[in-house]
C-alpha positions in Angstrom: 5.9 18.7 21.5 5.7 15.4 19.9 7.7 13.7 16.9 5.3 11.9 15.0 6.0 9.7 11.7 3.3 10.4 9.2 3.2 6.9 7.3 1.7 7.4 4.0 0.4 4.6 2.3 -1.5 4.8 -0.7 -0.7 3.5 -4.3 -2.8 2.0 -7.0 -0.5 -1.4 -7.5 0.3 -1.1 -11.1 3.9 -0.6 -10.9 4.5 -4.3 -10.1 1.8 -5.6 -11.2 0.5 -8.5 -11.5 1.9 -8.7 -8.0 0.2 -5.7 -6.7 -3.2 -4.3 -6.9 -5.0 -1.8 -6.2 -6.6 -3.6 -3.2 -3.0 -4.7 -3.0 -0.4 -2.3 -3.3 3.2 -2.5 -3.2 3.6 -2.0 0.2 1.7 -5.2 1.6 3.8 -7.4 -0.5 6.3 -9.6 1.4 9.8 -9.4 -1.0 12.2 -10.1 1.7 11.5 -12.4 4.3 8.0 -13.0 6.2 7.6 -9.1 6.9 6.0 -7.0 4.0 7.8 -3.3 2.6 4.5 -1.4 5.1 5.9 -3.2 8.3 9.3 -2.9 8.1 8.7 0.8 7.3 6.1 1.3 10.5 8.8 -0.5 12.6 11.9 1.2 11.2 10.1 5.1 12.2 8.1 3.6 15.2 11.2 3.6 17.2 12.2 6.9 16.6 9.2 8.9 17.4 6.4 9.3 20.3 3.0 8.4 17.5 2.6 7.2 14.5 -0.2 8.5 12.0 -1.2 6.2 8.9 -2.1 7.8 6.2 -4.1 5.4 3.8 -6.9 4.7 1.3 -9.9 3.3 3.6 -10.4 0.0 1.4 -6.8 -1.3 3.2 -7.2 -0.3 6.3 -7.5 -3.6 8.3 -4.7 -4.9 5.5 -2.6 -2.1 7.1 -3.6 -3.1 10.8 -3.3 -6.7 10.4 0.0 -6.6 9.7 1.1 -4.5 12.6 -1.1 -5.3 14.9 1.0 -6.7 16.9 3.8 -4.1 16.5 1.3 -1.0 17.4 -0.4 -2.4 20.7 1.7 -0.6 23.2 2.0 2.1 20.4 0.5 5.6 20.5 -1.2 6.6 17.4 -3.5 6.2 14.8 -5.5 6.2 10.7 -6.2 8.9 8.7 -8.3 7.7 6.2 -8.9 8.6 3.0 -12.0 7.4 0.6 -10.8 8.9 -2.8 -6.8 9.6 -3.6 -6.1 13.2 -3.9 -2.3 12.9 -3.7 0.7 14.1 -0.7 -0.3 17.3 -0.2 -3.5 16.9 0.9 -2.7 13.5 3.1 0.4 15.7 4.7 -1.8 18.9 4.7 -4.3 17.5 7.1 -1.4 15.4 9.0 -0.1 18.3 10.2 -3.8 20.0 10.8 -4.5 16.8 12.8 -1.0 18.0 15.2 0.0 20.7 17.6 1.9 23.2 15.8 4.8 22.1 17.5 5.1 18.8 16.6 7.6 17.7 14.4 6.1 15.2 11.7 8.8 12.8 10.1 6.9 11.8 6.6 7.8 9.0 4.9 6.3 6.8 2.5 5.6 3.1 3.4 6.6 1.2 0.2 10.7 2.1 0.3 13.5 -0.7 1.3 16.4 1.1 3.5 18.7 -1.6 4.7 21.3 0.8 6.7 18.9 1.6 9.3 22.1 3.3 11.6 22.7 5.7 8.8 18.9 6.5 8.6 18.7 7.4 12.1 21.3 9.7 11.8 19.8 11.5 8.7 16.7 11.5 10.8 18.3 13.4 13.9 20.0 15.8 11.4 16.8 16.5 9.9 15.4 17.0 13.1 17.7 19.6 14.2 17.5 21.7 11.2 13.1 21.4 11.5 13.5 22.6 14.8 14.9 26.1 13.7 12.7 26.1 11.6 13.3 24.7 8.0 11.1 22.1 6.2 13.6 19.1 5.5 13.5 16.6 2.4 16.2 13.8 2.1 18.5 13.5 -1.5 19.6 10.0 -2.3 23.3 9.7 -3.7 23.4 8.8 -7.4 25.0 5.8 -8.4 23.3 5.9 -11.8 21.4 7.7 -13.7 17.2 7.4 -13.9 14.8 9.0 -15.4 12.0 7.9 -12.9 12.8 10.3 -10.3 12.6 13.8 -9.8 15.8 15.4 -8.9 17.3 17.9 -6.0 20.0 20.2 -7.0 22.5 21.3 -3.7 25.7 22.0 -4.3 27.1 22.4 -0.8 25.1 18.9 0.3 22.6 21.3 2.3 21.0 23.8 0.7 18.3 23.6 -2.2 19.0 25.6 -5.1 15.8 23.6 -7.4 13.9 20.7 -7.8 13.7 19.3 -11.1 10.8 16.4 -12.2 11.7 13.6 -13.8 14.8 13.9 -16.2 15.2 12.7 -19.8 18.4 10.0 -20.0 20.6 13.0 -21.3 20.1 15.3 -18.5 19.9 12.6 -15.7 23.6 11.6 -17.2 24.4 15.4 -17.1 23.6 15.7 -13.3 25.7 12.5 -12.3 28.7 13.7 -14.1 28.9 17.5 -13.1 27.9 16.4 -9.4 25.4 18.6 -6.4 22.2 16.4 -7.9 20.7 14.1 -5.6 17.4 12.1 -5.9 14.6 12.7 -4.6 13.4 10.7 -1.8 10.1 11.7 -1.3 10.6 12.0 2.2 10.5 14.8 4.6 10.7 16.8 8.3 9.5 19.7 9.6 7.1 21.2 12.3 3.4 20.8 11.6 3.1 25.0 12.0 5.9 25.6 10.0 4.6 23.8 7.0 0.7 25.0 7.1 2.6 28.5 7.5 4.0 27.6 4.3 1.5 26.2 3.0 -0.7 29.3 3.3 2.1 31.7 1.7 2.5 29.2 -1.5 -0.8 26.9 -1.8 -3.4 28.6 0.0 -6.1 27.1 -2.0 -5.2 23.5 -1.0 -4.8 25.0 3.1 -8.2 26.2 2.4 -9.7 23.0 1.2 -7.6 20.9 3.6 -9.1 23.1 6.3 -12.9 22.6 4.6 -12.3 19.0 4.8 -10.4 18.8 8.3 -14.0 20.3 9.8 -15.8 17.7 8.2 -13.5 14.8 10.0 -15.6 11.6 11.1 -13.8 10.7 14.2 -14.0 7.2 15.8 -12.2 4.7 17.8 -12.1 1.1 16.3 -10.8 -1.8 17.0 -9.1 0.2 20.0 -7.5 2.6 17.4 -8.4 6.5 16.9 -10.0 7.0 13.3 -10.1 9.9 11.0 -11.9 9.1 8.3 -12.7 11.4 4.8 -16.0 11.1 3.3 -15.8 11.3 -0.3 -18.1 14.1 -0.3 -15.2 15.7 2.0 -12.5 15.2 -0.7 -13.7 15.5 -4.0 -13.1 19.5 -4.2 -9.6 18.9 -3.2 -6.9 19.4 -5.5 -4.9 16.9 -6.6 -1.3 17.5 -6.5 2.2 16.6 -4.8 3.7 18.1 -2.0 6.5 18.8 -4.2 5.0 20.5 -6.9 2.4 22.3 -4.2 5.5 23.9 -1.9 8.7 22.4 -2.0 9.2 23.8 -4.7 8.2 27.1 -4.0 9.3 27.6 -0.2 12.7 29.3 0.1 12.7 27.4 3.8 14.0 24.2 2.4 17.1 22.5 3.5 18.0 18.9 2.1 20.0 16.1 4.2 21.9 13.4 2.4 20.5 10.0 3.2 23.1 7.4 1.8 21.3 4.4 3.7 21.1 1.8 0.6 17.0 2.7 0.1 15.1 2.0 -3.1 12.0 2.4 -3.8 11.1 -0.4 -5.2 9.4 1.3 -8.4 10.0 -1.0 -11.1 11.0 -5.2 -11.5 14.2 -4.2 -12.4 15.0 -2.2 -9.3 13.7 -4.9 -7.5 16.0 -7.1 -9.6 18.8 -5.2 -8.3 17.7 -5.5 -4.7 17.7 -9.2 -5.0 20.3 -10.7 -7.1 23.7 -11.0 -5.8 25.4 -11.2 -9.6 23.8 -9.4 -12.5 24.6 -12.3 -14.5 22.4 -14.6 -12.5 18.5 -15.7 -12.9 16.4 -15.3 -9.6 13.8 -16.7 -8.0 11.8 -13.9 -6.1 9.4 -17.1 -3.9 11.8 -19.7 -4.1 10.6 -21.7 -6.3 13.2 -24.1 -8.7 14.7 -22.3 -12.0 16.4 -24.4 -14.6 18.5 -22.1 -17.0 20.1 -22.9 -20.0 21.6 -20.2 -22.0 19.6 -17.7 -19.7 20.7 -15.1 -17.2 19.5 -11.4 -15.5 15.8 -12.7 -15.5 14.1 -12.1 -12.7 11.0 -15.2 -12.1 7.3 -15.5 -9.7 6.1 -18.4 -10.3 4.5 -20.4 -8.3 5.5 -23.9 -11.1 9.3 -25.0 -11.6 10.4 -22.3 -14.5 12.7 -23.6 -17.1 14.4 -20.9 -19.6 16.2 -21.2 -22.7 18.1 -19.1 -24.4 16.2 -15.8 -22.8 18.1 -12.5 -21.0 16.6 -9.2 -18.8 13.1 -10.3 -18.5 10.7 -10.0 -15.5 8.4 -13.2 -15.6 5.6 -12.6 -12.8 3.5 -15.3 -13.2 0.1 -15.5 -10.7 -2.6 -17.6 -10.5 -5.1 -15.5 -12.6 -2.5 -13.3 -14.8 1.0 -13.8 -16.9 3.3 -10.8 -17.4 6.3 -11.0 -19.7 8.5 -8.2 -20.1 12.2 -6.8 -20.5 13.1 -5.1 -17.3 14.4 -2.4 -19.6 11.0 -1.6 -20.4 9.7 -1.9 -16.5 9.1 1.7 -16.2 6.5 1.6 -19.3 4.7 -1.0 -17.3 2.1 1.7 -15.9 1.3 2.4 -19.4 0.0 -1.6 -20.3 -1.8 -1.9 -17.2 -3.9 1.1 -18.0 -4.8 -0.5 -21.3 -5.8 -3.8 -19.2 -8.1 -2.3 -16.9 -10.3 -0.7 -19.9 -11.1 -4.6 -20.5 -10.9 -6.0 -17.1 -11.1 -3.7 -14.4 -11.4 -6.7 -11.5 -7.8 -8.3 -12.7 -6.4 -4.7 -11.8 -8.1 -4.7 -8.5 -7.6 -8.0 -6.5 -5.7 -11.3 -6.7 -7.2 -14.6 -6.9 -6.8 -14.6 -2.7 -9.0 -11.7 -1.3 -8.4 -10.1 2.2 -11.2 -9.0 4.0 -11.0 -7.8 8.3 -12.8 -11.6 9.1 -9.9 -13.2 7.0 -9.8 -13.8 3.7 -10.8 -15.6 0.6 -9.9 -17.4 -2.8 -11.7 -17.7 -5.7 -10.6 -21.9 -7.0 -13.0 -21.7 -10.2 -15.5 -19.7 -11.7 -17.8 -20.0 -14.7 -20.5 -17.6 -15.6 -22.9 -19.5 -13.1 -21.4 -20.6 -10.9 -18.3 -20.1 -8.5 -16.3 -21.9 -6.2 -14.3 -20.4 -3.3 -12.0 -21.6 0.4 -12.9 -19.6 2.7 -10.7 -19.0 6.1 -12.2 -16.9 8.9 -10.2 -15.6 11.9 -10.7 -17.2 15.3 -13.4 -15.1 16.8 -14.2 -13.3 13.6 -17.8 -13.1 11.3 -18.8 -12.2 8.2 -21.6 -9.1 8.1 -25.3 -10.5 7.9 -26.1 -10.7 4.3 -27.9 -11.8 1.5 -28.1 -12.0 -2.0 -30.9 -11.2 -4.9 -28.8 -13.8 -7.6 -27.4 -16.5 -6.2 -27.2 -19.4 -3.6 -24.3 -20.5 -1.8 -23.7 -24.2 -0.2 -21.2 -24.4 2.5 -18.8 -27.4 3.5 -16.8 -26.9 6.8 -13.4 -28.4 5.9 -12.1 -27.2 9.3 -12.7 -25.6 12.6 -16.3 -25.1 14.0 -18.7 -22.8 11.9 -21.3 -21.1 13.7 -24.3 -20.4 11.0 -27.3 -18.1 11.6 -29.7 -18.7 8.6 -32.8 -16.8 8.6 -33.3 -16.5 12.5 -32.2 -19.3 13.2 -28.5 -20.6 14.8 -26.5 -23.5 14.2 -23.3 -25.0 14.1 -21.3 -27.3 11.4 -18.6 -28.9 12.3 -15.9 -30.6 9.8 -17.4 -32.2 6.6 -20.9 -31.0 7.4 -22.9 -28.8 5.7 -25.3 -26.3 4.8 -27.5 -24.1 1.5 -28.3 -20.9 1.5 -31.2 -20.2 -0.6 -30.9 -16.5 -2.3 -32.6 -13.8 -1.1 -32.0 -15.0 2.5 -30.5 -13.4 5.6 -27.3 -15.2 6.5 -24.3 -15.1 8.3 -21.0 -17.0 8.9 -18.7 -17.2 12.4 -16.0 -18.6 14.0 -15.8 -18.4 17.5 -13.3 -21.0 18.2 -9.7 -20.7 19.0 -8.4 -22.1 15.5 -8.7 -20.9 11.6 -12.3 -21.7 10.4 -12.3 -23.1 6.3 -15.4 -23.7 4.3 -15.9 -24.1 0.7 -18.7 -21.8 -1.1 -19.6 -23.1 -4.1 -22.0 -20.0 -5.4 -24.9 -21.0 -7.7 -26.9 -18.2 -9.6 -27.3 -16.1 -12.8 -25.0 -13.7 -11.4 -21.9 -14.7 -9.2 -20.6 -10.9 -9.4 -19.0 -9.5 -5.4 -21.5 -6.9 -5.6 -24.2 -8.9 -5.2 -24.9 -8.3 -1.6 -26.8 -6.3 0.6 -25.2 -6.2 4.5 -28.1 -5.6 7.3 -25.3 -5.3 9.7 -21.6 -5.5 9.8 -18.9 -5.6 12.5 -16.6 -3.7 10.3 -18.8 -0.7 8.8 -18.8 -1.6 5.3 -20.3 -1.2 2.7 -22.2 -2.9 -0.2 -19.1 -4.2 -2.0 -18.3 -7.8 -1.3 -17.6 -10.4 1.3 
């Protein structure tokens, strides 16, 4: 038998967006400290179990192994990964196909803050003893408040379940706080991998079924030393798209809750995340760092990458990025979702990615673009290359601001060190490395009547990618 924490990370960033996207979700953003909401979570399970399965959309996994690569090399484990989104119980579904049925699978989702990590161990190890006879554990959150953005577990005695309710309206979220045995619901879960396809098959066969369908269909592969599952899309577009919640929790009569009262959030909203970071309610904060000058202004909540001055403004979320402005009272954070849908219709791309684009070589940042031309800064890891490419609308011209760049241009190989140079005429095989010890950074400057990502055909590529992008 083997524990094993089931990390799920998917998400489509529009909660806190414009600071997530979809190609950056919550999870990978660093709110507290140098260490990002996905790392802290893989480091605060990783200790307590013998593997670690990541669950996660296939578009972020090296985002996911980059930043705990250096946590998961004497790890055992590995990625389950998904090319479409088809919800928790399909992603815990095949977890637990992917286990003995003996293993007990501590699920959890990547994107929550706990700060008490003592008192989550010890809701852990109760949890643990209750799966082990044979009960599929969730975890209830005490209620300081009321809030009408999470779904809610009744159990009166603190142990048992008698329901799960969704998500509240304000008057009945203010009638469970007051009359007392309601608990949030965390989202979080243990039980043995048998037990729960057991379940599974008495409640939701139809998703076991399909699960199964798609678990037989499993691309395995081992890269970049780690042991990959990977989903086709062909593989998951029959599945059904639902919760684990809706699918069985509510319907198993083999549920037993453990109170979790470990200071966790999840993060869901800028004025949760408010909470989390101001030490007065009263005061205006800074979430990078940068200088605030208030005058008749308090309980805002400020990215910005300029000095902010406010006057005479209260309760707003100001998230300002390099490529989008949001402005909005916190009250209304959890209507958010709704306004971000209404952006992508119009622009899809400012939902997707930031200015700053990580890719498995390193990353890059758009500085300026027109409609013919663009202009980026690349940085590629030591001993990291872009895929051998080439384009049908544009040129590119390179200038090696640092490091050494190693160029193969149609057959042939060179190297540009700083403030040389080279062009790349369109419609010709190409490809960029760095094989020194330090960061490599060029400027592109992209010429063409078409500057679009998509633009790009790979002939081969260290990181089995497709057409879409650097």
């Amino acid at each position: 038998m083997k524990i094993k924490n089931i990390l799920l990370s998917g998400g489509s960033g529009k909660r806190l967006w414009p600071l997530s996207r979809s190609l950056y979700p919550k999870q990978f953003l660093k709110l507290f400290g140098n260490e990002s909401l996905f790392k802290l979570s893989f480091k605060r399970n990783a200790s307590l179990v013998d593997e670690t399965l990541i669950v996660c959309n296939e578009k972020h996994y090296f985002l996911a192994l980059e930043e705990i690569e250096s946590e998961i090399k004497n790890k055992s484990g590995g990625f389950l990964l998904e090319s479409l989104s088809k919800n928790t119980a399909n992603a815990i579904a095949l977890s637990a196909l992917m286990s003995e049925r003996e293993d007990l699978l501590i699920v959890t989702p990547s994107d929550h803050l706990i700060k008490d990590l003592q008192a989550y161990e010890n809701a852990i190890t109760k949890a643990i003893n209750l799966a082990q006879k044979g009960f599929l554990v969730t975890f209830g959150i005490n209620i300081e408040k009321p809030n009408t953005e999470f779904g809610y577990i009744e159990s009166p005695n603190g142990l048992d379940v008698k329901r799960f309710i969704e998500k509240p309206s304000l008057e009945k979220a203010i009638e469970f706080q007051k009359s007392g045995g309601f608990y949030f619901n965390s989202g979080m879960f243990v039980f043995q991998a048998g037990v729960f396809l057991d379940e599974l098959k008495k409640h939701a066969p139809t998703i076991l079924k399909g699960c199964e369908r798609a678990f037989e269909s499993l691309e395995n592969a081992y890269f970049f030393e780690k042991k990959i599952a990977r989903l086709s899309e062909k593989s998951m577009q029959d599945l059904e798209d639902v919760s684990v919640d809706i699918a069985l929790m509510q319907q198993s009569h083999k549920i037993k809750m453990v109170g979790l009262n470990a200071k966790w959030s999840d993060l869901g909203n800028f004025n949760a995340l408010f909470e989390e970071v101001a030490n007065d309610p009263k005061e205006n904060v800074s979430l990078n760092q940068t200088p605030i000058f208030a005058k008749e202004s308090q309980n805002n909540l400020v990215f910005s990458h300029k000095v902010s001055a406010l006057l005479g403004v209260e309760n707003l979320a100001i998230i300002d990025t390099k490529d989008a402005l949001l402005i909005a009272h916190k009250d209304k954070a959890k209507d958010l979702k709704t306004l971000v849908s209404e952006i992508e219709v119009n622009n899809q791309e400012l939902l997707q990615t930031h200015t700053k684009v990580y890719r498995p070589w390193g990353s890059y940042e758009v500085l300026h673009e027109s409609g013919c031309y663009k202009v980026k800064i690349l940085e590629v890891k030591p001993n990291a290359r872009l895929s051998l490419q080439k384009h049908f609308h544009r040129s590119e011209h390179w200038v090696v601001i640092s490091g050494m760049a190693s160029v193969e241009l149609d057959c042939q190989l060179f190297e540009l060190q700083a403030n040389e140079s080279t062009y790349i005429p369109k419609n010709t095989l190409h490809r960029l490395a760095n094989y020194g010890k330090i960061p490599l950074i060029i400027i592109e400057v992209q010429v063409g009547e078409y500057v679009g990502e998509d633009d790009i055909v790979r002939v081969d590529d260290d990181f089995n990618r497709q057409n879409q992008g650097k």
